[in-house]
N, C-alpha and C positions, 0 to 999 in steps of 0.2 A: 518557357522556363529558362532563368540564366546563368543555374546553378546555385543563387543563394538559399540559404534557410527560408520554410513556407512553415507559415501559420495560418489555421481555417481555424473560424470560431462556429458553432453548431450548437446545437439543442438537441438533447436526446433523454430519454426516459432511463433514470437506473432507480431501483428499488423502487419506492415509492411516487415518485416527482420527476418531473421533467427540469431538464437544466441544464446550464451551458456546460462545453468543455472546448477545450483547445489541444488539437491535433499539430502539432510541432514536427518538421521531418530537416533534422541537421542535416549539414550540405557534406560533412566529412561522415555520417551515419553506415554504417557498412550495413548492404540488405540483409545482412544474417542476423545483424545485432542485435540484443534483446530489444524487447519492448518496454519503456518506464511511462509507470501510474503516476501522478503525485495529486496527491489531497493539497484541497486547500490552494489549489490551481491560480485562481487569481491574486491571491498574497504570494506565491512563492513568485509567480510571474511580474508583478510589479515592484519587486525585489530585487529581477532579473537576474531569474534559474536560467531561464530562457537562452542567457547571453553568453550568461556560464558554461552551460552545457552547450555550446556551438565553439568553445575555447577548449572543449576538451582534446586530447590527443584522437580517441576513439569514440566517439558519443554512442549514443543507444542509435536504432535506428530510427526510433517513432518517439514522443512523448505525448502522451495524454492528460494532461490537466483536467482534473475536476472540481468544477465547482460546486455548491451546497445551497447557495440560495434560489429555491422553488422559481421555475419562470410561470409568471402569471401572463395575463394579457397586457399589462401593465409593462412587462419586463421583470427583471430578479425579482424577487420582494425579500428585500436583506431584511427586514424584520425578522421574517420567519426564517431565516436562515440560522441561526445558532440550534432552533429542535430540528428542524433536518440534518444539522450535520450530527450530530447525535445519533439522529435513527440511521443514518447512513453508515457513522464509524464503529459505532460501540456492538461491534461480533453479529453482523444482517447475514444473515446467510443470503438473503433473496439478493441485497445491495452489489453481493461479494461477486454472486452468479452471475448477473448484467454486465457488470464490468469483465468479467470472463469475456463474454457474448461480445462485448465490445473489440476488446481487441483480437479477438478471431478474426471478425469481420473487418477492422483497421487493416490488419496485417497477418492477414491467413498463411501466407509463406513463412512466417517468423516460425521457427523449433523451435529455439532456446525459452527456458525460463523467463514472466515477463519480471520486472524491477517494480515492486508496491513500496513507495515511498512516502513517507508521513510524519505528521508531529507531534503531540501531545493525542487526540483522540486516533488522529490519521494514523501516530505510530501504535496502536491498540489494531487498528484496521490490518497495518501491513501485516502485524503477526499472525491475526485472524486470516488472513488471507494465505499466507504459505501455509496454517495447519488444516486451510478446508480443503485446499488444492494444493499440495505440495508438489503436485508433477507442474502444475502450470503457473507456478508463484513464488518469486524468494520476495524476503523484506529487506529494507531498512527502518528502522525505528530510532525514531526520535523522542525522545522524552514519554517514551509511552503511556498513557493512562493505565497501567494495569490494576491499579485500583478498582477500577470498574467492573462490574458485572451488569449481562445478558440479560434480558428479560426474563429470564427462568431464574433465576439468582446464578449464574454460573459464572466463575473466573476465567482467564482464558487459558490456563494450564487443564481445563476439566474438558474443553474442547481440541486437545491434543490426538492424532490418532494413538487408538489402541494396540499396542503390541499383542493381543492373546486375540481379537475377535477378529476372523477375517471378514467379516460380514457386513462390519462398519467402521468408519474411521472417526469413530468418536464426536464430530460434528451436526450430526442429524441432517443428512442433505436432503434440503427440499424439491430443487430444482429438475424439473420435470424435463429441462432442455439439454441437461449434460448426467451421463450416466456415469455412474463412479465407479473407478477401476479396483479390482481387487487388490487388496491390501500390498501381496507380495509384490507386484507392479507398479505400486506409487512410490516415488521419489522422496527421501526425507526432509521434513520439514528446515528451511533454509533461511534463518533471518538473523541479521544482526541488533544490535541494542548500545544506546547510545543515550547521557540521562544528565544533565547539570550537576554541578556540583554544590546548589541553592536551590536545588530544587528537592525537597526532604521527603513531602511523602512520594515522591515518584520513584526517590530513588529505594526506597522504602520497602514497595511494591516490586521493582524489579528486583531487588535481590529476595525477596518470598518466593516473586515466579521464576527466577533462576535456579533455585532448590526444587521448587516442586516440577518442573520441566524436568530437574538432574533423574528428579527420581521416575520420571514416564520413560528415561531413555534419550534425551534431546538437551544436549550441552549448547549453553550459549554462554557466550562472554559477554560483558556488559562493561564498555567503556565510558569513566567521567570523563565529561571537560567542565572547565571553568566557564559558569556562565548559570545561566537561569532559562526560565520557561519563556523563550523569546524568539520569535522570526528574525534576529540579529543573529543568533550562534547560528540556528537551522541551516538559513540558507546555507552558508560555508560550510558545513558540517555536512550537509544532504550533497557537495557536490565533492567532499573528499571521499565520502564511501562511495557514492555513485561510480569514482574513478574504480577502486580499488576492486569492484565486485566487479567492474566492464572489464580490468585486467587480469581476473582469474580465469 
């Protein structure tokens, strides 16, 4: 090792499907650092998130990129790649749990909260992800889909935990591999939101699920910027909050 930045690319099983990800360990990375997710791993990577977060002052310690196109024998099969990322982003509990599982096993030393970062479906993901695991997950959200619902018809304000039930935290956890902590012991749900200002029904959507979050108990703010539903604002945009949430 000669101290630079290492990238390892892998195949691994999350949710449904096997598929690659990329395991990133910056060279200024402090071992305590959080750990960051980001969806949509090979666009933001050929973007170069990659370069950016190795320019940061503090970077995470780990980053995990995932990618969405199913590995066949073949290799990806980007065909099927836009229904997988679908079944992957839009509220998996099962998708949310493996990637938990993931980074335990990446980086079992890490405490700190890991960073779920995403874009249009991915930024639907990151918030689903801090309200199924709030001890083990903040977001950032990017243009979120909150328009979307769950396969049961659910929003994602309706999988918010519950304030009155200590029994369950409003998610329905399936996961047979992580036992969930009782309510008074879990950490409150921790995500930011970030949405075009051309982009109408998304931004549409977040302000519906910024009222009805207000009304579960769970304030977020929701910043425009100028721009639209694009991996051009994203990238810049995922590596200012990235800074800002590595310097709280």
């Amino acid at each position: 090792m000669d101290g630079r930045p290492t990238t390892e690319e892998h195949v691994v099983t999350l949710g449904s499907s096997p598929r690659r990800i990329w395991i990133h360990r910056p060279q200024r990375g402090p071992a305590s650092a959080p750990v960051l997710i980001v969806f949509d791993g090979e666009r933001f990577i050929r973007g170069g998130l990659l370069t950016g977060i190795d320019e940061l002052v503090s970077p995470p310690s780990v980053v995990i990129a995932v990618d969405h196109a199913p590995v066949r024998e073949g290799g990806p099969d980007e065909d099927a790649a836009i229904g997988q990322r679908a079944d992957d982003l839009v509220m998996n509990p099962r998708f949310c749990d493996d990637v938990l599982a993931l980074v335990r096993r990446t980086a079992p030393d890490v405490k700190a909260r890991t960073i779920v970062a995403g874009a249009s479906y991915g930024g639907l993901a990151a918030a689903f992800f801090s309200l199924r695991h709030p001890e083990a997950f903040r977001g950032i959200c990017l243009s979120p889909s909150f328009w979307e619902s769950d396969d049961q018809g659910r929003r994602i304000w309706d999988l918010a935990p519950s304030r009155s039930d200590d029994k369950s935290d409003g998610t329905d956890v399936e996961s047979e591999s992580h036992e969930s902590e009782p309510l008074e012991a879990v950490a409150h749900p921790t995500f930011c939101v970030d949405h075009g200002t051309l982009e109408t029904v998304i931004a549409d959507s977040v302000a519906e699920a910024t009222e009805e979050f207000a009304a579960g108990g769970i304030d977020i703010v929701s910043r425009p910027f100028v721009g639209g539903h694009e991996y051009l604002w994203w990238r810049e945009l995922m590596l200012v909050r990235l800074a800002e949430v590595l310097a709280e």
